[in-house]
C-alpha positions as CSV (number, residue, x, y, z in Angstrom):
1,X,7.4,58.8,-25.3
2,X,7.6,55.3,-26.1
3,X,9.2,54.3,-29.6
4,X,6.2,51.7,-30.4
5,X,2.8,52.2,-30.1
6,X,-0.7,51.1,-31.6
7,X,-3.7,52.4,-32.8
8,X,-6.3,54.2,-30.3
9,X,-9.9,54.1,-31.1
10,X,-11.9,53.4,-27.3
11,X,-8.9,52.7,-25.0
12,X,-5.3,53.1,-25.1
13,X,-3.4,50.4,-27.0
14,X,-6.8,48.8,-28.6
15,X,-5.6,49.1,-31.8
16,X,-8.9,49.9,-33.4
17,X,-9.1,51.9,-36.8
18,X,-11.6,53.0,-39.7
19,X,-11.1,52.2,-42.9
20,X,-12.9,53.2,-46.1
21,X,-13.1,51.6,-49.7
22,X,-15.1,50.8,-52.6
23,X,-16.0,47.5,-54.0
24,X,-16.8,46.8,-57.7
25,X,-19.8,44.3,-56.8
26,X,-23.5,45.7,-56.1
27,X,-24.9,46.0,-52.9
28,X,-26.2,43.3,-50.5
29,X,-25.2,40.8,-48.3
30,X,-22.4,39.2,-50.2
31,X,-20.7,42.7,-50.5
32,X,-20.7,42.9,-47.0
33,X,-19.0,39.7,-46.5
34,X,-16.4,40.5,-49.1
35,X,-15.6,44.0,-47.6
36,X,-15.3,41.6,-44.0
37,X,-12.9,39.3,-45.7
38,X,-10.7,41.9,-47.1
39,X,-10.4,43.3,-44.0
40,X,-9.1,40.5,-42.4
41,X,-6.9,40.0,-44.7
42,X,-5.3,43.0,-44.1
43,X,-5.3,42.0,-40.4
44,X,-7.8,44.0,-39.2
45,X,-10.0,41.2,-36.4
46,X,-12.8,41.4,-35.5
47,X,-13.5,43.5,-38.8
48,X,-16.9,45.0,-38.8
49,X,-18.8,47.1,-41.4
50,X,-20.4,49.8,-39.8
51,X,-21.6,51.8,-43.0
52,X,-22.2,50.3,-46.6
53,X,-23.9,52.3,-49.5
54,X,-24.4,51.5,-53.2
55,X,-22.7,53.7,-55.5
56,X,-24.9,52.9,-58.7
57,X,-26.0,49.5,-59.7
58,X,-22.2,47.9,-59.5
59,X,-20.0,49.5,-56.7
60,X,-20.6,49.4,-53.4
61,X,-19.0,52.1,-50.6
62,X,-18.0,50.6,-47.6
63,X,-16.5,51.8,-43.8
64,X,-15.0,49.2,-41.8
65,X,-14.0,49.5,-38.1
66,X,-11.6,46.9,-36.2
67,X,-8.5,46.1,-34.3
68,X,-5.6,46.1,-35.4
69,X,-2.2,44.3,-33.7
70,X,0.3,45.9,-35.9
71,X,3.0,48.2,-33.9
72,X,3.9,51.8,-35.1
73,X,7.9,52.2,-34.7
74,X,8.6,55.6,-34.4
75,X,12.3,55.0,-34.9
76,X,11.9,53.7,-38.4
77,X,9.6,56.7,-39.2
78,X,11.4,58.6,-41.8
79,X,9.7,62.0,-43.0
80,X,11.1,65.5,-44.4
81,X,11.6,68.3,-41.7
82,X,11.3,71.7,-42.7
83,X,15.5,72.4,-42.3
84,X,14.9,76.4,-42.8
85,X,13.4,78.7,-41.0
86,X,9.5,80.0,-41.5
87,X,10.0,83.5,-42.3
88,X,7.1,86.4,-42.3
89,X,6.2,88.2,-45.7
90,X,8.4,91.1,-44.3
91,X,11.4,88.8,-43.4
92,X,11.4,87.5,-46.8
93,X,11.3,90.7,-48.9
94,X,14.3,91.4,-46.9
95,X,16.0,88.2,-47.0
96,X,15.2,88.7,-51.3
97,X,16.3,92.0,-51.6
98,X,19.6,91.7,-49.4
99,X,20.1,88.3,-51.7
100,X,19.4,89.0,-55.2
101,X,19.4,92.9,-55.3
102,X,16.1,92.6,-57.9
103,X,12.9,91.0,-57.0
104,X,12.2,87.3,-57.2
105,X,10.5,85.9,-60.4
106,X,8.6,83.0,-59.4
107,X,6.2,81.5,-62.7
108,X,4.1,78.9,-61.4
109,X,1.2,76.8,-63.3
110,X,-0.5,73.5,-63.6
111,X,0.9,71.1,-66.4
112,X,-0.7,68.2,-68.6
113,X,-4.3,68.6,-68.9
114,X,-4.5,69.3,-64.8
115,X,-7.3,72.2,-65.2
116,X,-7.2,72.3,-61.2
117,X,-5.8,75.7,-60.0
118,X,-7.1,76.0,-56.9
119,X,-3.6,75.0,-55.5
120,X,-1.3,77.0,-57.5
121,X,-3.8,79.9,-56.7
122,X,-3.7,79.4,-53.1
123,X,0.2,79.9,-53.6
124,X,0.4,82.6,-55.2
125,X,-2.6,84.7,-55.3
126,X,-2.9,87.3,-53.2
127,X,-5.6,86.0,-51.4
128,X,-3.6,83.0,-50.3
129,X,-4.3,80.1,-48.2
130,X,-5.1,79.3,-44.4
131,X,-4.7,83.2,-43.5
132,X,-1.7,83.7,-45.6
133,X,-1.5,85.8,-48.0
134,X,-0.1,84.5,-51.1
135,X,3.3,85.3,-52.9
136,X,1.5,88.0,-55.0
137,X,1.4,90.2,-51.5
138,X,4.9,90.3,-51.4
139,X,6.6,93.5,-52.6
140,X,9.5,91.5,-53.6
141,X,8.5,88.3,-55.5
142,X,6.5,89.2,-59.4
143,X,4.4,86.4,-60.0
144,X,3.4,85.2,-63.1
145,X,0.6,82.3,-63.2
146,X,0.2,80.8,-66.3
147,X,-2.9,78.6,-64.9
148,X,-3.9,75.2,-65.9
149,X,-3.2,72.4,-68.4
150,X,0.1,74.4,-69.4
151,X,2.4,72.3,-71.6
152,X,6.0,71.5,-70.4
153,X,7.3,73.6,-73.4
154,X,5.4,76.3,-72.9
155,X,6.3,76.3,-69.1
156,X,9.7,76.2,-69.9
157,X,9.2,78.8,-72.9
158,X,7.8,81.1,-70.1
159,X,10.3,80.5,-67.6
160,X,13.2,81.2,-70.1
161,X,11.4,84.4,-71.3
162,X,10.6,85.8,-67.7
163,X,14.0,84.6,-66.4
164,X,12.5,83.1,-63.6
165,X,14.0,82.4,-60.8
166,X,11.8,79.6,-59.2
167,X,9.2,77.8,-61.2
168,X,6.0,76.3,-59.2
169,X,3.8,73.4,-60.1
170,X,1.0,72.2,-59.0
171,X,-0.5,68.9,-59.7
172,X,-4.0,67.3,-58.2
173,X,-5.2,65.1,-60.8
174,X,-3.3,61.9,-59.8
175,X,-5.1,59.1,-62.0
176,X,-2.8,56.5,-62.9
177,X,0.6,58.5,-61.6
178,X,-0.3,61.2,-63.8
179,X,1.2,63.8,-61.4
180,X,4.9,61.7,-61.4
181,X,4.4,61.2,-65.0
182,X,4.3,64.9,-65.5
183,X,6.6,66.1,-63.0
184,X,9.3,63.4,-64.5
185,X,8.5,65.0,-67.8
186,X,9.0,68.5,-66.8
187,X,12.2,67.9,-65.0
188,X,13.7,66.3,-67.8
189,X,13.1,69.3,-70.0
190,X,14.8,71.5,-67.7
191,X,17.9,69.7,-67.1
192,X,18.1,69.4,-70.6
193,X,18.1,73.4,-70.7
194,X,20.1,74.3,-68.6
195,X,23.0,72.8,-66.2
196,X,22.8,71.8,-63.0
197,X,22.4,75.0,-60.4
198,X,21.7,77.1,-63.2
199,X,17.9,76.8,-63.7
200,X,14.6,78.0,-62.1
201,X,14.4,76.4,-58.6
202,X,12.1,73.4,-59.5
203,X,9.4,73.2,-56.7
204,X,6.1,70.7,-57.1
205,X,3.8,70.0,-55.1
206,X,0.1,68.6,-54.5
207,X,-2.2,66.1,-52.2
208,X,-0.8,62.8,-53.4
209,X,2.9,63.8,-53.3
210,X,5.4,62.0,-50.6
211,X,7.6,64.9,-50.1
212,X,10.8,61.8,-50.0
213,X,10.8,61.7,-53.5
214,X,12.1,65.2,-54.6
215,X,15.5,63.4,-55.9
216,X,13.3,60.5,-57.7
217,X,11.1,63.0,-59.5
218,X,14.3,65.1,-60.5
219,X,13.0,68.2,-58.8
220,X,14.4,70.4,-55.8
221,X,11.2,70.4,-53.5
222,X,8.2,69.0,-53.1
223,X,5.4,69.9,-51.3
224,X,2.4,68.1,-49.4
225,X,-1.0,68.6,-48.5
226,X,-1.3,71.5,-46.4
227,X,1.5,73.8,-47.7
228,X,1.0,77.6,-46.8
229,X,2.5,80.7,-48.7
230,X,5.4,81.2,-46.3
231,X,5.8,77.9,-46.3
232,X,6.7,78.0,-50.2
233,X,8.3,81.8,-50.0
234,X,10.4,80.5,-47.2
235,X,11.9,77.3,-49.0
236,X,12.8,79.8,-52.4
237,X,14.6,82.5,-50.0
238,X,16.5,79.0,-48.6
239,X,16.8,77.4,-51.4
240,X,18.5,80.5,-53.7
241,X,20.6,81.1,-50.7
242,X,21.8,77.8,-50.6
243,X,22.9,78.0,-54.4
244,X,25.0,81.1,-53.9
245,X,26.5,79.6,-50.5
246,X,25.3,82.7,-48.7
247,X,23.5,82.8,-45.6
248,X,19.8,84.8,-46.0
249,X,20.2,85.9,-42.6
250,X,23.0,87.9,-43.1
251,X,22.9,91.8,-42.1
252,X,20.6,93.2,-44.4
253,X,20.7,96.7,-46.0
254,X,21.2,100.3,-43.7
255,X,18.1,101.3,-42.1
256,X,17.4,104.1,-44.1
257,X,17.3,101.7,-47.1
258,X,14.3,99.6,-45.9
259,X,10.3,100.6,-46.4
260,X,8.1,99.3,-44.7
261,X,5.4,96.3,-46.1
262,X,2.2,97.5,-47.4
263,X,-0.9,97.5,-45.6
């Protein structure tokens, strides 16, 4: 595969794209001009408005379809790889046991005044996400979900009283940075309790999250758009692992020790 490539939209290499915004003017001709000059100026030529649609009496919605000539370079694309392996529920309450000897206490919530829960749930209830079933299903991890618009004190107050061993954040609402804001806040608070490697594996995560800035935000992981259940139990078994220079692979317990998973 080539290293630079463009856009395809009705032939290879035509560079054509969609793009979608709002602008604060009311409908009508003159919109459409101004969503046209935008365009261009973000080199998009020739830039046409295929859909425009009032949004009240002073915004206007706008899709906008062109070519563009930038190049993608693939070798200056720089994203986070998953650098552990996936492992099933059962894989993972083996990997736990055989590491910590106790179950996993993960406590996971929504900070600030983010009432949104339907990604923490999707983490941890047992319902899950995407066919998963979430880290309440396994035999090995106790959840606790504090919910939504949990203060960082209190987060920390729960973590310190359940002696957790991961703690799980979720953050959707993203108006002005509110989601850095608030993970910058909880880090800082958990540093400040306890040392380095000795704390609750800090894990965020959320749509509007580049999953580059984990050592910015002060945090050990973040996650993206997307994330599944083993995705998240997978990272912890890694992650604890890693902390106690032990490989989660390693022979696990006799036989006769193991039970099989629930149905």
């Amino acid at each position: 595969m080539s290293a630079l490539m463009r856009p395809y939209g009705d032939t290879t290499g035509d560079g054509m794209v969609q793009l979608s915004f709002t602008l604060p003017m009311p409908h009508g001709k003159k919109a459409e001009g101004a969503a046209q000059q935008l365009a261009r100026k973000m080199g998009i030529e020739p830039a046409m408005v295929v859909h425009a649609k009032p949004i009240g009496p002073s915004f206007t919605f706008f899709v906008v379809y062109g070519s563009v000539s930038h190049l993608v370079d693939l070798d200056e694309v720089k994203v986070v790889e998953r650098e552990y392996p996936l492992l099933s529920p059962k894989e993972t309450n083996l990997a736990i046991r055989t590491l910590l000897r106790r179950r996993m206490v993960v406590v996971g919530a929504c900070i600030g005044t983010d009432a949104h829960t339907v990604g923490i749930d999707a983490i941890l209830n047992i319902k899950g996400f995407a066919g998963e079933k979430g880290l309440e299903y396994y035999r090995e991890i106790k959840v606790v979900n504090l919910g939504a618009q949990v203060s960082v004190p209190d987060l920390l107050a729960a973590a310190r009283a359940e002696q957790a061993d991961a703690v799980l954040v979720s953050q959707v609402v993203t108006q002005r940075e509110a989601h850095l804001r608030n993970t910058r806040e909880l880090a800082t608070a958990f540093r400040q309790e306890w040392a380095e490697g000795e704390g609750p594996v800090l894990v965020v995560g959320g749509p509007r999250f580049d999953e580059a800035m984990a050592g910015e935000l002060g945090v050990d992981r973040v996650f993206a758009k997307g994330t599944t259940p083993a995705d998240v139990a997978s990272y912890l078994v890694h992650a604890l692992a890693a902390r106690r220079g032990v490989d989660p692979t390693a022979p696990a317990p006799a036989a006769e020790e193991l039970q099989e998973e629930p149905a």
